[in-house]
N, C-alpha and C positions, 0 to 999 in steps of 0.2 A: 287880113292878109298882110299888111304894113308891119301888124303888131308880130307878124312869124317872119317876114324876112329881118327886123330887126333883129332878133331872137337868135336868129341863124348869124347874121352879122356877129353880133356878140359870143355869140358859141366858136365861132371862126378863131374870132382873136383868140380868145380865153384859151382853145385850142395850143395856138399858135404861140401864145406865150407860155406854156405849158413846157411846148415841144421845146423852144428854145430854154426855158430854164433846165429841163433834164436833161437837154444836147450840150450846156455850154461844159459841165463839168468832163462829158465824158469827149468832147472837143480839146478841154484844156489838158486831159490827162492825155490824150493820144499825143500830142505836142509836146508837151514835158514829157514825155516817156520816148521818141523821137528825137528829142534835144537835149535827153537829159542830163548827158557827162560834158558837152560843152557847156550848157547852163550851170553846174554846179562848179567846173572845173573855173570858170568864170568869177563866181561870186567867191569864190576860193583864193585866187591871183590876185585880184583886185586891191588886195591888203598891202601894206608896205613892205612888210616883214615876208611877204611871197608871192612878189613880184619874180617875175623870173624865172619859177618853179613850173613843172609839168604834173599834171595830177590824171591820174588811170582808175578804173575801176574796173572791180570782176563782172558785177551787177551793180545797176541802180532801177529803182522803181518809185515813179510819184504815185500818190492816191490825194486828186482835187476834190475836196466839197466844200458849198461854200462858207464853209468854218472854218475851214483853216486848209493847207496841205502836208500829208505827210509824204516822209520820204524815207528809203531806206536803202544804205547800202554795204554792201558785201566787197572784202577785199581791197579796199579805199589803199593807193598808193600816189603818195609825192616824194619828189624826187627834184634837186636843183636841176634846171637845164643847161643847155649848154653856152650862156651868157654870165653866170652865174661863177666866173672862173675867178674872182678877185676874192682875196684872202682876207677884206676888208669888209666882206659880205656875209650876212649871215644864211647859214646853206640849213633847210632841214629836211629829214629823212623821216618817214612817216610810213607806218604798215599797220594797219589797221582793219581787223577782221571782220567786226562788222560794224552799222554806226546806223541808231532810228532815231530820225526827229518826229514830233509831232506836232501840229496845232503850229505849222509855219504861215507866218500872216504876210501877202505879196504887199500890202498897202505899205506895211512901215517900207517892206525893203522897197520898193519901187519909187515912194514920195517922201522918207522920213532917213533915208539910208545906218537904216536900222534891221536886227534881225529880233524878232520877238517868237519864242517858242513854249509851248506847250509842256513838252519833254523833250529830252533828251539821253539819251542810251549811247556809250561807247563801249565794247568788249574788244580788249585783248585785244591791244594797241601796242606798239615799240615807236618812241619819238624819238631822235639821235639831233642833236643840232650840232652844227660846226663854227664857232664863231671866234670875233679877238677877241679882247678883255671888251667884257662889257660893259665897264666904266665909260669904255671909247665911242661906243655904238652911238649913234644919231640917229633915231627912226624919229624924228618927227618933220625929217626934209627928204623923206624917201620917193619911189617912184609911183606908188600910188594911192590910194584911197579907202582912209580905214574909215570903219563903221561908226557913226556915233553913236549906239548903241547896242549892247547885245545881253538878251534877257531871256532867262530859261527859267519855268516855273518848279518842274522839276528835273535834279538832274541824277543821273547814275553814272557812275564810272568802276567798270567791272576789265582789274587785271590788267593796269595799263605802265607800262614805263618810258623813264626817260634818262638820256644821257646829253651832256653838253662836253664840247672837246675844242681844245683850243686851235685854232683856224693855223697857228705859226710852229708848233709840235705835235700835235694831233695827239698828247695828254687829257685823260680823261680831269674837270676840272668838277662837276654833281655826276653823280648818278644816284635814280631813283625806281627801284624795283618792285614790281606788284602792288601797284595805288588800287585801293579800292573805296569807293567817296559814295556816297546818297549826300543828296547838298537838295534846299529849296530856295524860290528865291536867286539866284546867280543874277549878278547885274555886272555888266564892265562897259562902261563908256570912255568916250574920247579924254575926260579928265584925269580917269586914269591913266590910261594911258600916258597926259602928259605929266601925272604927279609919279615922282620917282619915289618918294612912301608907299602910296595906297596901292593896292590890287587887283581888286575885285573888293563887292560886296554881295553877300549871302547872308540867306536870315539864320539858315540852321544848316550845322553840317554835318554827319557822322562817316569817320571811316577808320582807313586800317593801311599801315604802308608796312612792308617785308622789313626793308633796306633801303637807308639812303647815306652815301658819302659823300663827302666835300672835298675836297686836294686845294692843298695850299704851300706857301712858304716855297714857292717854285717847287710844285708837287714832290717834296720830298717828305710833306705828312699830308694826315688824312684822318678826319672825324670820320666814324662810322657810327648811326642809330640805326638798331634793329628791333624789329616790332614796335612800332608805336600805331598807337589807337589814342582818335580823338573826337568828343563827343560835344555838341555846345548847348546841347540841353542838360549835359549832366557838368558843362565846366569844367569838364577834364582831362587833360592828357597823359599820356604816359607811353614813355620808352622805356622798353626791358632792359636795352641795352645799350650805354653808350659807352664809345671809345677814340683815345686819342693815339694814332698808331703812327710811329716813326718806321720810315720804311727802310732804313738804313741800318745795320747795326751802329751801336754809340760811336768806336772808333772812325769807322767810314764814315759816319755822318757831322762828327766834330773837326776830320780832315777839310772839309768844305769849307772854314769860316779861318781867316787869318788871324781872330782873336778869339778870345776866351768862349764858347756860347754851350748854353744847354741844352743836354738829348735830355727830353722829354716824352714819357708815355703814362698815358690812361686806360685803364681797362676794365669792365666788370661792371660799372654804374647805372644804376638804375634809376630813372629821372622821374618822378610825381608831381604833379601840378595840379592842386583845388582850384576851385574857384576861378577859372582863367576865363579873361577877357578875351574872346575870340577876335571881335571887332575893332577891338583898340589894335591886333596884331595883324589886321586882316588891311584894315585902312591908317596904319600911322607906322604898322613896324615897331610900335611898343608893348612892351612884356610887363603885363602887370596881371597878379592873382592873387590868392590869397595863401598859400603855401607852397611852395615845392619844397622837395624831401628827395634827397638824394642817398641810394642806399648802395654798400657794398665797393666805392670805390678804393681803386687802387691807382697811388701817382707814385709813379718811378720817376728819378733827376739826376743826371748822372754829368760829371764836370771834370774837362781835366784840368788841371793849376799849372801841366807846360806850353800850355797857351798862353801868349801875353793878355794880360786884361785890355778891356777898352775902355779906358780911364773917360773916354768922351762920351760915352752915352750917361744919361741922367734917366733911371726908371722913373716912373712915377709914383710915388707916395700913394697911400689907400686914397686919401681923400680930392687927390686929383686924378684917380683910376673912375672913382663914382661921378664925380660931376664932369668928366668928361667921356662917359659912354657915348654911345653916337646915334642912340634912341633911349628914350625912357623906359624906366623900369621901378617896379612897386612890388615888393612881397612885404605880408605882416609879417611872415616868418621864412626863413629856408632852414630845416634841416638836414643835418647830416648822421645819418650810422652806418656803423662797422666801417669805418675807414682806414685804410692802409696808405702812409705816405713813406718812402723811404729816401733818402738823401745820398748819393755816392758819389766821394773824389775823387780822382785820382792826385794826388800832391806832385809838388815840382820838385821831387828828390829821386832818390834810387831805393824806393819803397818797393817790395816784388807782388804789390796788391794798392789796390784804391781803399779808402776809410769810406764807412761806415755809416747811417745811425737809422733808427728807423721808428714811427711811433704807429701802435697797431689799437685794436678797438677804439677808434675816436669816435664818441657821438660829439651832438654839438647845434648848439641855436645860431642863427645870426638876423638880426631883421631888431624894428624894424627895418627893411632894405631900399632906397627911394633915392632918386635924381632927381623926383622933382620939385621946384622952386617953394614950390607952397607948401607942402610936404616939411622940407628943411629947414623955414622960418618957423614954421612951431616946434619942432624939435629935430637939432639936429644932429643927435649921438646915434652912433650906429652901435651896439652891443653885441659883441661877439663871446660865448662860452659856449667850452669845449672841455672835456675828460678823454684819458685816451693813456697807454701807456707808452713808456720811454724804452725802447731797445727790448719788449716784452717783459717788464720786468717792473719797474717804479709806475707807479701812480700817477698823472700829470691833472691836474685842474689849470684851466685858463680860463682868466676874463680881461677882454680887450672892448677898452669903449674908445671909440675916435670920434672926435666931434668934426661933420666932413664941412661946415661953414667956418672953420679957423684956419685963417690962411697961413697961419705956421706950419700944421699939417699936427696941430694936440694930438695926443693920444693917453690913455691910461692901462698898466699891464699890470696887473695883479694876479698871482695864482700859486701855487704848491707842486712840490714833487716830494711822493711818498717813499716808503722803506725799499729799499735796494743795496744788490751787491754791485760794487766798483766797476769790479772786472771785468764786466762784459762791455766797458766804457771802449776796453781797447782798442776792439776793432773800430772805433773812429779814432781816436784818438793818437795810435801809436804810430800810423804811417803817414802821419802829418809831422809828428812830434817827435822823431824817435825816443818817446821817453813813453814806460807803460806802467799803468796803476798796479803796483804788485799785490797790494790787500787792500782794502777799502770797506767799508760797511756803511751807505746812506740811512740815515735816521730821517731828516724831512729838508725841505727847503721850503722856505718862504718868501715873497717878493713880492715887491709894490712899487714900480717903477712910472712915471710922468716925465715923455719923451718930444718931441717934435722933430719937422725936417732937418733943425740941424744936432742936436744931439741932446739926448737924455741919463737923469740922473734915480736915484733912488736907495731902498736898503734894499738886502737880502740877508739871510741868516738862515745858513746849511749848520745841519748838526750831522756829525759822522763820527765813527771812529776806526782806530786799524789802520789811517791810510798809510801807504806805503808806496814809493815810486822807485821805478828802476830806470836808467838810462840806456838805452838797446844802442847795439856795435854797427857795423856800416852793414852787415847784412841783416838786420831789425833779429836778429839771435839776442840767445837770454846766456852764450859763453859768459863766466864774472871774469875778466880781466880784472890787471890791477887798477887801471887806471877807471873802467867803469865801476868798480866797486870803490873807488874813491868818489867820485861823480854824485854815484846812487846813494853812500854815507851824506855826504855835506848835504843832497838835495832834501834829504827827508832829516836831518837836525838843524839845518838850519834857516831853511828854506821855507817847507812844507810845515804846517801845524798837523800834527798828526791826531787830534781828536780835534771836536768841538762839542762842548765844553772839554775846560783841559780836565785833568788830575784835580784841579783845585774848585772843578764846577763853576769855572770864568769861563763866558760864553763871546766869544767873540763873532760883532756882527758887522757883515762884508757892508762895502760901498758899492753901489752902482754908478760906475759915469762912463760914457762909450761918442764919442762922436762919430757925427754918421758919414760912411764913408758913401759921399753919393752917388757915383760910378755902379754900387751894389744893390741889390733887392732889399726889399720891406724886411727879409728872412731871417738875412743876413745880419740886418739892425738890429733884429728881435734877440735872436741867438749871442749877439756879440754884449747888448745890457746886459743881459742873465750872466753870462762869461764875467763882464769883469764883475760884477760883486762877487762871483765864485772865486775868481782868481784873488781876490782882500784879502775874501774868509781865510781861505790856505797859504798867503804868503802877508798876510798883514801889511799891505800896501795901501795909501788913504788916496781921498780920491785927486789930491794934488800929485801922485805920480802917477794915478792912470790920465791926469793933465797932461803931463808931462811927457809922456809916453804917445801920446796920440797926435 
């Protein structure tokens, strides 16, 4: 009898703990499901970054067991409230159609003030933020309390965008259009948070974004890449399409600057990247892979000459552009094909057109490419070669080595330009110069020039024959007055060598000496050593008057 009411006793509990372990879940799910937009809208606010904000939902539904909870919801809206008035504040706008977590653990976030999940699911989201320049931002003395951890095993992100717009003109400054991501792995803690490098950390990520632009330069440009896909099992990126867009026409937008400056655009590039380190760019903000390959670019530069220069800016030289990027950066190689660069001036005369020049099919190596220390101690030449033609027409071969640990700013420029006619020289030449090549015939050039910051010397040895120049009237007309047709005589007998080799197969070989004018670009350096050994060959000037001259 003893041995059955115990039995019964024991049966009782067992019961009884039974009832309460399949009551608690469906206890805690009536309560979360009861409570569950101010529980969520809670754990929401509580961040620094959306303190202040009001968050809505169409639907929410918890599902407790004791694994984990999931939660799902429908129509997710936040919205800045109405304290939320200071321009100094970051405001975000959030619409978001639906959103599943799963495998939510209450330990971390209740005792660890952590979120740890399972999965994670967002579809067909729009984020808008309003903020100042975000350099200014301070969240780490905000109104409340971020996570110190937040970890999702897996994550999807299905058709989501974003936009950030400046809180003081309400100009768009990114936007980003139809992100679609599978990522494992997601990790972002408090230290990122405080490190202004790192991100997030993820083990593996594969997606696909439409469109994303940048506005800069007081939104008067704007990078845009379109379709980019990136994979970090296969190490690969790639954008279809990148572009550098002035929003301005050249005139209007050169009206903006009191001196001299260039409208610049890009368009058409296609960007590749082997072997990319996702993690170096994910936690450090450095770019390092093993190739990118840029294909199909086009740079337009357009400048007008009656703006005054601003003799007080100093560009920077190649080898203080590399060691002073503002992240690291490593390729074994970059290349480039089919490139189109074109160069347009306008001159400070009564020209009724801007000059000219342009070089099309450029391929082209550069690398190795490296900023960093250890990197540059073992070898520090950067080698640059390229093929491409001159004005559609000549030949051009370049090879440029600069050694980027020589605080001179070394460099070495060796290369060729093949058989070509003159005359198509003019459209650069003639409405700078009013003077235009009347006949001409390029045979070759050759050059081997050793330059640094402050000025470079070397040979060149153009072969031509035919040349012939004219001196154009104040309207750039080909009328022969008398006085131009006296001009255009003495230019070309006494002036101008009109072959090389002459009549007698004496070959006269040009001087390179150019000092660099540093107010100007690398371009401008490169273009003006080649010029003057040109300008020797056809006026037989040594390099004590291109001294003298400069």
């Amino acid at each position: 009898m003893k041995n059955k009411k115990t039995l019964v006793i024991f049966g009782s509990i067992a019961l009884i703990l039974v009832l309460l372990f399949t009551s608690i879940p469906i206890f805690v799910n009536w309560y979360l499901n009861q409570n569950g937009e101010k529980i969520v809208s809670n754990m929401i606010t509580r961040t620094n970054a959306l303190v202040g904000h009001e968050v809505h939902f169409g639907n929410i539904h918890f599902d407790y067991d004791y694994k984990g909870t999931n939660l799902k919801l429908e129509d997710v809206d936040i919205q800045p409230g109405e304290s939320l008035e200071d321009r100094n504040k970051v405001k975000f706008h959030l619409n978001l159609k639906e959103a599943s977590i799963t495998g939510f653990q209450w330990l971390d976030f209740l005792f660890r003030n952590s979120i740890q999940l399972d999965s994670a699911y967002l579809e067909e989201g729009v984020l808008e933020t309003i903020s100042p320049p975000l350099d200014s931002l301070d969240l780490e003395n905000g109104e409340g309390e971020d996570y110190r951890k937040i970890g999702v095993s897996h994550i999807r992100v299905n058709k989501v965008s974003f936009e950030n717009r400046d809180s003081y003109n309400d100009s768009t400054r990114l936007s980003i259009r139809d992100l679609f991501v599978f990522g494992d792995d997601f990790l972002l803690t408090e230290e990122d948070l405080a490190d202004s490098n790192a991100v997030f950390s993820i083990g593996k990520v594969d997606g696909y974004m439409d469109q994303a632009v940048l506005h800069f330069n007081e939104y008067r440009n704007a990078i845009l890449a379109k379709d980019m896909s990136f994979n970090t099992n296969d190490k690969q990126l790639t954008i279809e399409m990148v572009s550098l867009d002035n929003k301005m026409e050249r005139y209007e937008y050169i009206r903006q600057f009191s001196k001299e400056t260039d409208w610049i655009e890009l368009h058409q590039c296609k960007v590749d990247i082997e072997g990319m380190d996702f993690q170096a760019y994910i936690r450090e903000r450095n770019l390092i892979g093993e190739t990118m390959k840029l294909t199909g670019l086009e740079l337009e530069v357009f400048r007008d000459k009656r703006k005054p220069e601003d003799k007080e800016r100093r560009p920077k030289m190649i080898h203080e552009i590399i060691k002073e990027l503002p992240k690291k950066v490593r390729f074994e190689e970059i290349q480039v094909e089919d490139t189109y660069i074109s160069y347009e001036e306008r001159p400070d005369n009564e020209a009724p057109r801007a000059g000219k020049i342009f070089f099309d099919q450029v391929t082209g190596t550069i690398g190795p490419f490296s900023n960093f220390s250890e990197d540059l101690e073992e070898d520090d030449r950067l080698e640059v070669k390229a093929k491409g033609r001159l004005i559609g027409k000549g030949q051009i071969n370049l090879h440029l080595t600069y050694f980027i640990n020589d605080e001179t700013g070394r460099f070495l420029m060796r290369g060729d330009i093949g058989e070509m006619d003159l005359t198509p020289l003019n459209q650069m030449i003639a409405p700078a110069t009013q003077v235009a090549i009347k006949s001409g015939n390029l045979v070759r050039v050759d050059f081997n020039i050793e330059a640094n910051d402050l000025e470079g010397r070397g040979d060149l040895i153009a072969k031509y024959t035919d040349l012939s120049i004219e001196i154009l009237d104040k309207d750039f007309g080909g009328d022969p007055g008398l006085l131009r047709r006296i001009g255009s005589f003495l230019a070309n007998k006494i002036v101008v060598r009109q072959q090389n080799p002459n009549q007698r197969g004496s070959l006269s070989e040009g001087t390179v000496y150019f000092k660099r004018e540093q107010h100007k670009f690398i371009f401008n350096y490169w273009w003006n050593l080649i010029l003057s050994g040109l300008r020797t060959t056809v006026t037989g000037e040594s390099e004590e008057d291109l001294r003298e001259a400069s």
